[in-house]
C-alpha positions, 0 to 999 in steps of 0.5 A: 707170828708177830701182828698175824704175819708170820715172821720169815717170808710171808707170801704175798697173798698173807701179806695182802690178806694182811694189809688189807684187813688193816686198812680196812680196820683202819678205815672203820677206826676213823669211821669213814665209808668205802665210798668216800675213801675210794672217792678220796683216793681216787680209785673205784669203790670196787678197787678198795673192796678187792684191796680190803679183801686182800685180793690183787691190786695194783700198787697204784691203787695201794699207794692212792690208798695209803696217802688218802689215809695219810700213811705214805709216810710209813711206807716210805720209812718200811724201806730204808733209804741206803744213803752212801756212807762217807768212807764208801763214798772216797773208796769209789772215788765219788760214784754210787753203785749203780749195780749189783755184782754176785759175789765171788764164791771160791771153790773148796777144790783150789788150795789155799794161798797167801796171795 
């Protein structure tokens, strides 16, 4: 478990149980009220008491949160942005993916060949 999250495959109700007692931390770090940071992010008092409780929310409300605390930035850079490397870019002849393809699982029952 690193910062109260278990490491591999949280649920989503650790995670929001999570973020939410770190916003709400976070927020009585910079010793401001539930009313005006709802009133801030333009969500209801009630939304920010469901998030800080870890309860359900939209990703609307979270996301209105996040920036009102200044945080956007931070979870822009939690997903990296996969920009196309220039050799991927001359093997697909100029195009990025557009969609993913499972990938071929040979069968252990086909014998092996050289090609």
């Amino acid at each position: 478990m690193a910062n109260g999250v278990p490491r591999r495959n949280p649920t989503s109700r650790v995670l929001r149980t999570e973020l939410g007692r770190r916003l709400a931390k976070l927020r009585l770090a910079r010793n401001i009220t539930q009313s005006a940071l709802a009133e801030d992010a333009g969500i209801a008092p009630r939304t920010l008491r469901r998030i800080e409780a870890g309860q359900p929310s939209s990703l609307d409300s979270v996301l209105r949160l996040a920036s009102a605390l200044g945080l956007a930035d931070g979870l822009l850079n939690a997903v990296p942005s996969q920009e196309i490397r220039p050799i991927e870019r001359v093997d697909s002849g100029g195009r990025e993916r557009r969609r993913a393809r499972p990938r071929k699982i040979r069968s252990r029952e086909e014998p092996w060949s050289w090609a």
